[in-house]
C-alpha positions in Angstrom: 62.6 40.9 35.6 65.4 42.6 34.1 67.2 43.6 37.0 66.9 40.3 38.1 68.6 38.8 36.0 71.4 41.0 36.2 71.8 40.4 40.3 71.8 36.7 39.3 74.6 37.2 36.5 76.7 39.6 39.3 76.3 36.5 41.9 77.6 33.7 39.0 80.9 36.0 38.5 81.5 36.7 41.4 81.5 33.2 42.4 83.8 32.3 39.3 86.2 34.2 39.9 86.5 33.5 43.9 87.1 29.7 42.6 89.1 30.7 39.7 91.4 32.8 42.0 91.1 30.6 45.1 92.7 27.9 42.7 95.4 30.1 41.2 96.7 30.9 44.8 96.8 27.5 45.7 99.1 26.8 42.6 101.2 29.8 43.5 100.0 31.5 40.5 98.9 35.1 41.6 98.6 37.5 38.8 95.2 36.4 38.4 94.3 38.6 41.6 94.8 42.0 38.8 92.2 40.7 36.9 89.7 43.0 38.7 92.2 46.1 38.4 92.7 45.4 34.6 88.5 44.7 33.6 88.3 48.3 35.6 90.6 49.9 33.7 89.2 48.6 30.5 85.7 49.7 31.4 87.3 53.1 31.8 88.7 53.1 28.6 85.6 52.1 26.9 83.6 54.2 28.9 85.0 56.9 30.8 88.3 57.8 29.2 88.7 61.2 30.9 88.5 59.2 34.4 90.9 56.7 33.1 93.4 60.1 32.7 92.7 61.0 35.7 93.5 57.8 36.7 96.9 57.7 35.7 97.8 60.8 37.0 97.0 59.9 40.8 99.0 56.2 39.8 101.9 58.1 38.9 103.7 59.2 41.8 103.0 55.6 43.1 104.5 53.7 40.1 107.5 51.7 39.9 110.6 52.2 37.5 111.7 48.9 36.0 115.3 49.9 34.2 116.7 47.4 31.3 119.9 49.0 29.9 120.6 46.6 27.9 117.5 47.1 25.7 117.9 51.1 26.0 114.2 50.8 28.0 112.5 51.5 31.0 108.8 50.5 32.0 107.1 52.4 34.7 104.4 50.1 36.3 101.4 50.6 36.0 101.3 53.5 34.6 103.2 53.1 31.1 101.0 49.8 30.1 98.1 51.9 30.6 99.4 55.4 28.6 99.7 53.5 25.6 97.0 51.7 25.7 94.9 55.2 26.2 97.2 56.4 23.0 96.1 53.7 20.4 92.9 54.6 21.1 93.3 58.0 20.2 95.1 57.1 17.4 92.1 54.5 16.1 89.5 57.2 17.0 91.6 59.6 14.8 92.0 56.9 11.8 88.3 56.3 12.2 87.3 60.4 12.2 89.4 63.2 13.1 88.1 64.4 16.9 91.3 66.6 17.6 89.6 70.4 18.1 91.2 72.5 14.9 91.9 75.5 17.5 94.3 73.1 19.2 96.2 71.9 15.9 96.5 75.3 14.9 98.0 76.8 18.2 101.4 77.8 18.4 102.7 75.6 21.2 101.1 72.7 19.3 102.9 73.4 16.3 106.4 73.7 18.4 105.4 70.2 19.5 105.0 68.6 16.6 107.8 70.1 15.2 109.9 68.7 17.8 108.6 65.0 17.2 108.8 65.6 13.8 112.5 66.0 14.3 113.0 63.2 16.9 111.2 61.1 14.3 114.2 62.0 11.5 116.9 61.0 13.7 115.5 58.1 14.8 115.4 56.6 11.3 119.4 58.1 10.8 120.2 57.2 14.7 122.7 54.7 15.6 120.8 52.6 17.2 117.4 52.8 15.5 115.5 50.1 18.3 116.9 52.5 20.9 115.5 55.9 19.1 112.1 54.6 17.8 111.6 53.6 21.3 112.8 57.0 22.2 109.9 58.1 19.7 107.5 55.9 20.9 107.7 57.1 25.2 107.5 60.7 23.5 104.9 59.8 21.7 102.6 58.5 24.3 103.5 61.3 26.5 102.4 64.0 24.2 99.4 62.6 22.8 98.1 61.8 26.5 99.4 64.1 28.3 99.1 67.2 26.1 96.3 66.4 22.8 93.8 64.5 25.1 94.5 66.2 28.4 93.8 69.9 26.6 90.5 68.5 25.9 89.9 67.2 29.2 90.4 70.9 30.4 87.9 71.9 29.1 86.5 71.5 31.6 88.0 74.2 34.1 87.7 72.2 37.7 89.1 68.9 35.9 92.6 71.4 36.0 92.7 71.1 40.0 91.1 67.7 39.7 94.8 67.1 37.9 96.8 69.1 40.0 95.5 67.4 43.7 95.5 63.8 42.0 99.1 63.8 41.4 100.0 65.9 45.3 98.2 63.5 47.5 99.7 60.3 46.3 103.1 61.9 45.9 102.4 63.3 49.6 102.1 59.7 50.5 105.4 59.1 48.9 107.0 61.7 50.4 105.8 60.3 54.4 107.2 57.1 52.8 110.8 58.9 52.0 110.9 61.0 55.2 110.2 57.6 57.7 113.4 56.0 55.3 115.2 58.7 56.1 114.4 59.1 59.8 116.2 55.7 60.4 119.1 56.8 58.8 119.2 60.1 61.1 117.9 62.3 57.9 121.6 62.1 56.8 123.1 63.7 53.0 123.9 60.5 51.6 121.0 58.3 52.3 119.1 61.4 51.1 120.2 60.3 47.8 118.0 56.4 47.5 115.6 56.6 50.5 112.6 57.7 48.2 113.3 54.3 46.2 111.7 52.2 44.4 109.2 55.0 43.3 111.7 57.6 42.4 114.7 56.7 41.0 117.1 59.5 43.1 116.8 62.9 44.8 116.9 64.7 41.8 114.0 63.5 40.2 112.1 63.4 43.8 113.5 67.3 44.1 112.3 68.5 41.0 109.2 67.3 41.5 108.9 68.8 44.9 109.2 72.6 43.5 107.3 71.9 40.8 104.4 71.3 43.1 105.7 73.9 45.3 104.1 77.3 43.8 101.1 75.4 43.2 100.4 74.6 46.7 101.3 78.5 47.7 98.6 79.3 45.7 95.5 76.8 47.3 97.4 77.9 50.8 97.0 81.9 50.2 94.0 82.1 47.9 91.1 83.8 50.3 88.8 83.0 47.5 88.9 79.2 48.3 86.9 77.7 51.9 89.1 78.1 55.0 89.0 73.6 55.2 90.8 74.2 51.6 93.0 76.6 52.3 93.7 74.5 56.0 94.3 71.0 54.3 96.9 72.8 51.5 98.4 74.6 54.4 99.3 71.2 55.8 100.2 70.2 52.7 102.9 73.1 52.0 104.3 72.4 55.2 104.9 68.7 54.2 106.6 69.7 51.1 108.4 72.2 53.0 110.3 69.7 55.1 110.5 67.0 51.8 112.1 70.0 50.1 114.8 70.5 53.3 115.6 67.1 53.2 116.4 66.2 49.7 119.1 67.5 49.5 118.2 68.9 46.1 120.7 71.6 45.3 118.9 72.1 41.9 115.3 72.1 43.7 116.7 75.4 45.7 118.1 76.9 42.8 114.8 76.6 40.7 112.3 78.1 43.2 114.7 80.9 43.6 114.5 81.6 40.0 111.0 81.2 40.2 110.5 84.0 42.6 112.6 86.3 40.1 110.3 85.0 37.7 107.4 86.2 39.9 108.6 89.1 40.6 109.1 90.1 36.3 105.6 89.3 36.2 103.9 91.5 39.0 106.3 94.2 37.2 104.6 93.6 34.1 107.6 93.1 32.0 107.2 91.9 28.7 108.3 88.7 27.4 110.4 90.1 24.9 111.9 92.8 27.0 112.6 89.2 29.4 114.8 87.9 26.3 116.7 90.6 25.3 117.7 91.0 29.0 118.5 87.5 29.2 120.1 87.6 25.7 122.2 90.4 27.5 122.9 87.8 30.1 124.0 85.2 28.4 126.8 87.2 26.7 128.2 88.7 29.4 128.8 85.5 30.7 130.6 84.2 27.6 132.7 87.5 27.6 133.2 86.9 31.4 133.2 83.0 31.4 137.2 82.8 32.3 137.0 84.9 35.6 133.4 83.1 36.4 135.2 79.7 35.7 138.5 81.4 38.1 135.8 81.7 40.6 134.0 78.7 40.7 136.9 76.8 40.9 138.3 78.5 43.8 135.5 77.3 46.0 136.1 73.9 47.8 132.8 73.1 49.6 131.5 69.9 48.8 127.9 68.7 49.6 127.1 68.8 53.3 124.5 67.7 55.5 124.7 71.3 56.8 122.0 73.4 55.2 124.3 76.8 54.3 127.2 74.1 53.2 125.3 72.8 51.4 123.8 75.7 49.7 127.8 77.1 49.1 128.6 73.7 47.5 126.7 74.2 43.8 128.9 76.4 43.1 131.8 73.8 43.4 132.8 72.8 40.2 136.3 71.2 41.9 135.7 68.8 44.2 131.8 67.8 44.3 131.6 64.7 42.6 128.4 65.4 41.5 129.1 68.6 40.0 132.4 67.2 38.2 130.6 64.6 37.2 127.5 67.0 35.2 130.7 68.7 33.2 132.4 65.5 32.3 128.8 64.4 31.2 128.2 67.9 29.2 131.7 67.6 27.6 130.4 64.2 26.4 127.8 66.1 24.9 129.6 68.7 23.4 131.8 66.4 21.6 129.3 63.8 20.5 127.9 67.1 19.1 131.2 68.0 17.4 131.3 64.4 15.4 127.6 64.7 14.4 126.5 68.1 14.4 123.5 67.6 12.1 121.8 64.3 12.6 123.3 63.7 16.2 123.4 59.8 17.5 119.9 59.2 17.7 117.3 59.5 20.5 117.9 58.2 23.7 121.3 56.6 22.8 123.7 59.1 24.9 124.2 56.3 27.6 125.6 54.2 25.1 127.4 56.4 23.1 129.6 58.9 25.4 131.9 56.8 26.9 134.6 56.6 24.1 134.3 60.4 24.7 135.4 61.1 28.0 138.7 62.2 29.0 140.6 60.6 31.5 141.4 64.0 33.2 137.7 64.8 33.4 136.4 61.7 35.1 135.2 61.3 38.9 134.6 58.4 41.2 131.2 58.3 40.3 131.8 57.9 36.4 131.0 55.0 34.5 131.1 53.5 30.7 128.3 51.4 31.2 125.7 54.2 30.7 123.8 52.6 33.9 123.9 55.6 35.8 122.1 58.7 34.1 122.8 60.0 31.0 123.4 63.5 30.0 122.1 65.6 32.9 120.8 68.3 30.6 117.0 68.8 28.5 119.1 71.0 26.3 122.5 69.2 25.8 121.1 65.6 25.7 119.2 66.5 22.4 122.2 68.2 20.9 124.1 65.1 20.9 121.2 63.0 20.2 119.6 64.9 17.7 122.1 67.3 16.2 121.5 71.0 16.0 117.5 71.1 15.6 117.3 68.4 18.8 117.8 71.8 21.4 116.1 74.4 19.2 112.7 72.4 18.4 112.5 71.5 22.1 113.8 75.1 23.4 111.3 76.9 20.9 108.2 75.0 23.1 109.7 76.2 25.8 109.9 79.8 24.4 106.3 79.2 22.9 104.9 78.2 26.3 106.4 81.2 28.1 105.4 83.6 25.6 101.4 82.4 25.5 101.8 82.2 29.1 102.6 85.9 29.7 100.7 87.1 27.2 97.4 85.2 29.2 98.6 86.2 32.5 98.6 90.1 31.6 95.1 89.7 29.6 93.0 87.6 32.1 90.7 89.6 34.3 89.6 86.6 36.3 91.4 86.4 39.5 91.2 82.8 40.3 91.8 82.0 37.2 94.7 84.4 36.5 96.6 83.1 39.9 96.0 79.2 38.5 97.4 80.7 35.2 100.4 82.2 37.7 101.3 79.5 39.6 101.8 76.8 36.6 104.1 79.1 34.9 105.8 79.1 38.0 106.0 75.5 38.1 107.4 75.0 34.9 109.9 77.0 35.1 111.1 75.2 37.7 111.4 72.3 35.2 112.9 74.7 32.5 115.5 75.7 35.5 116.0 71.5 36.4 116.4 71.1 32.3 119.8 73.0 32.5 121.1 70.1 34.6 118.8 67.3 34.7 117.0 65.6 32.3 114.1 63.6 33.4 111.0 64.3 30.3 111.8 60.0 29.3 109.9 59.3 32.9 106.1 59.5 34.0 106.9 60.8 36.8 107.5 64.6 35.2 106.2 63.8 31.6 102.5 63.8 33.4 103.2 67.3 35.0 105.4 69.0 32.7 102.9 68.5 29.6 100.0 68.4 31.5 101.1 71.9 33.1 101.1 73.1 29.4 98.2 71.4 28.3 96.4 73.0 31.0 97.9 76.9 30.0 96.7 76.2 26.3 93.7 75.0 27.8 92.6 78.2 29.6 94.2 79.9 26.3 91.4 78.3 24.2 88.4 77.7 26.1 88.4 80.3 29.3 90.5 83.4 28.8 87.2 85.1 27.9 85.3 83.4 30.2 85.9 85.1 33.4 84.7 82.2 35.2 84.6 82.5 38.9 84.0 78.9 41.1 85.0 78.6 44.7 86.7 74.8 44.7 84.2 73.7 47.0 81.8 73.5 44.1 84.3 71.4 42.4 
């Protein structure tokens, strides 16, 4: 009788909302067609909030960017809408009782985060343009506490970590078809290479990072023998699609990153420690600044812009002379540097470089490509954006998760016994530190479309650092 009554409810809805709709059309009004998308995403919120994760991350790669500079904000739809909403329920189920796991709080790479927003949260209130800072804050915030507090818990169950991985690849594969058709009817040319993956991402860069971030992953499903020949087929097909995505970008910094990934691979089947790593790179780094004149006399003394031919190309990020967009990243960084100069403490305030460098450029150092409007990027750099933005502490809170991630990461990779496991572990190290490489001259952590990797990659290493280091558990993917 029950049941019933329930068909006979289903039928009277239904019906409703064919005539509420059919009369919305017919007025022009057509929003009301979403009504079905947002009572299904609600459900999942109630309901199923893992799913609703999951969720986002396969609407991610599919979601559009709307920019307002004059309001220091952009809204990625749908995506964004729904983030927050999943955030201020985990902040009422927090108010109401504390669910957050005390393991997580009390790991290290969760105290760098919060350390970090703390900090972004100070300089917001002394920022020059507070609206533009706490909204900063807020896209951080909803990042973080998605992305990284709620997705850690999702891992905890192991196969929801491919689940993640394979629902952001096949909608950004779908992308990518989308970006090489665009650019077949421009004869796959360097320029067009730049917008043809538009409206979903905003430039190459962004399209390129993304590209070898996803590119160790899908090594490992291609050359894993523990996974079923149909897996290892379909992510064979796969690799090759991001092969030729990868080719065609254009992505200079994409290159570069996967090629200090493999370096990165190769300190790690060596077994070198993670300290050993950062005195050598500490090494590095100061034979550069004792060198940096004759490096500089170098650079400068190669002429090869961007070409559409591949070993030009390759030569031309070098170029520090001629290519516009190389110019154009140190005229940018110089911003930086003197922004920092003015305010080394405190900085400008979250997300307010755009608005804020232009009286600090120099005629001498400007390109064709440079603007004061702030309308077209801002500082290029994960590590120099927050130094004029947020003073001194802005880089070291945000370069100590880095340090913390790494650190954990290596420590889990020489430890786990699981081989699976330990080759998942391997390839999202790999990932992100072709992120950590793009954060040297990019900066795109204020977009969904690397906030839901980059902390979901981490979420996922703390993840297996918590719940299945000691695990050793062994699944073939076809059980997942």
């Amino acid at each position: 009788m029950l049941e019933k009554k329930n068909i006979i409810w289903v039928y009277i809805l239904s019906v409703a909302f064919i005539l509420i709709n059919a009369t919305c059309i017919y007025y022009n009004y057509y929003y009301f067609n979403l009504f079905p998308a947002a009572l299904l995403i609600v459900l999942l919120a109630i309901f199923s909030l893992d799913k609703l994760i999951l969720l986002v991350v396969f609407l991610t790669p599919l979601a559009v960017n709307l920019q307002n500079f004059d309001e220091g904000f952009g809204l990625s739809l749908p995506t964004e809408p729904i983030i927050f909403g999943i955030m201020m329920i985990f902040i009422l189920k927090q108010i109401n009782h504390s669910s957050i796991d005390t393991k997580l709080m009390n790991h290290p790479i969760t105290i760098a985060i919060i350390l970090n927003l703390v900090w972004i949260l100070i300089t917001s209130i002394t920022s020059q343009m507070p609206v533009v800072s706490f909204k900063f804050l807020l896209s951080r915030l909803w990042f973080v506490i998605v992305f990284y507090f709620l997705c850690t818990q999702l891992f905890k169950n192991y196969s929801n970590i491919k689940k993640y991985i394979w629902l952001y690849i096949i909608p950004f594969t779908l992308i990518i078809f989308y970006t090489l058709y665009n650019h077949y009817l421009l004869d796959f040319g360097e320029q067009p290479a730049n917008y043809v993956m538009s409206p979903f991402y905003n430039d190459h860069t962004i399209y390129g990072a993304m590209l070898a971030m996803f590119f160790p992953v899908l090594l490992f499903f291609t050359l894993n023998k523990k996974y079923s020949l149909r897996v290892r087929i379909t992510a064979i097909l796969f690799f090759i699609v991001f092969i030729v995505a990868l080719i065609f970008s254009y992505t200079r910094a994409a290159w570069l990153s996967l090629a200090v990934a493999l370096i990165v691979y190769i300190i790690l089947l060596l077994r070198i420690k993670f300290r050993t790593l950062m005195y050598g790179l500490t090494v590095v780094i100061i034979l550069v600044f004792v060198f940096r004149a004759d490096i500089i006399l170098k650079l400068e003394s190669n002429r090869q812009d961007a070409s559409q031919d591949f070993n030009k190309h390759i030569e031309s990020i070098s170029n520090i002379s001629t290519d516009a967009s190389n110019v154009e990243r140190l005229n940018r960084w110089s911003c930086a540097l003197r922004m920092f100069e003015t305010k080394p403490i405190l900085g400008y305030g979250p997300g307010t470089y755009s608005f804020q460098y232009a009286p600090f450029q120099h005629a001498s150092e400007k390109t064709i490509i440079s603007t004061n409007k702030g309308d077209k990027g801002n500082a290029h750099s994960e590590y120099l954006g927050p130094l004029s933005e947020s003073g001194l502490l802005g880089p070291i809170t945000f370069i100590a998760i880095l340090l913390t991630v790494l650190s954990t990461a290596f420590r889990l990779y020489y430890s786990i016994k699981d081989y699976e496991m330990k080759k998942l572990l391997l390839v999202t190290i790999l990932g992100l530190v072709t992120y950590i490489v793009h954060g040297a001259l990019n900066n795109f952590l204020d977009t969904d479309k690397a906030s839901v990797p980059f902390w979901g990659f981490i979420a996922m290493i703390v993840a297996i650092d918590i719940y299945h280091k000691d695990r050793g558990e062994e699944k073939s993917i076809t059980e997942n």
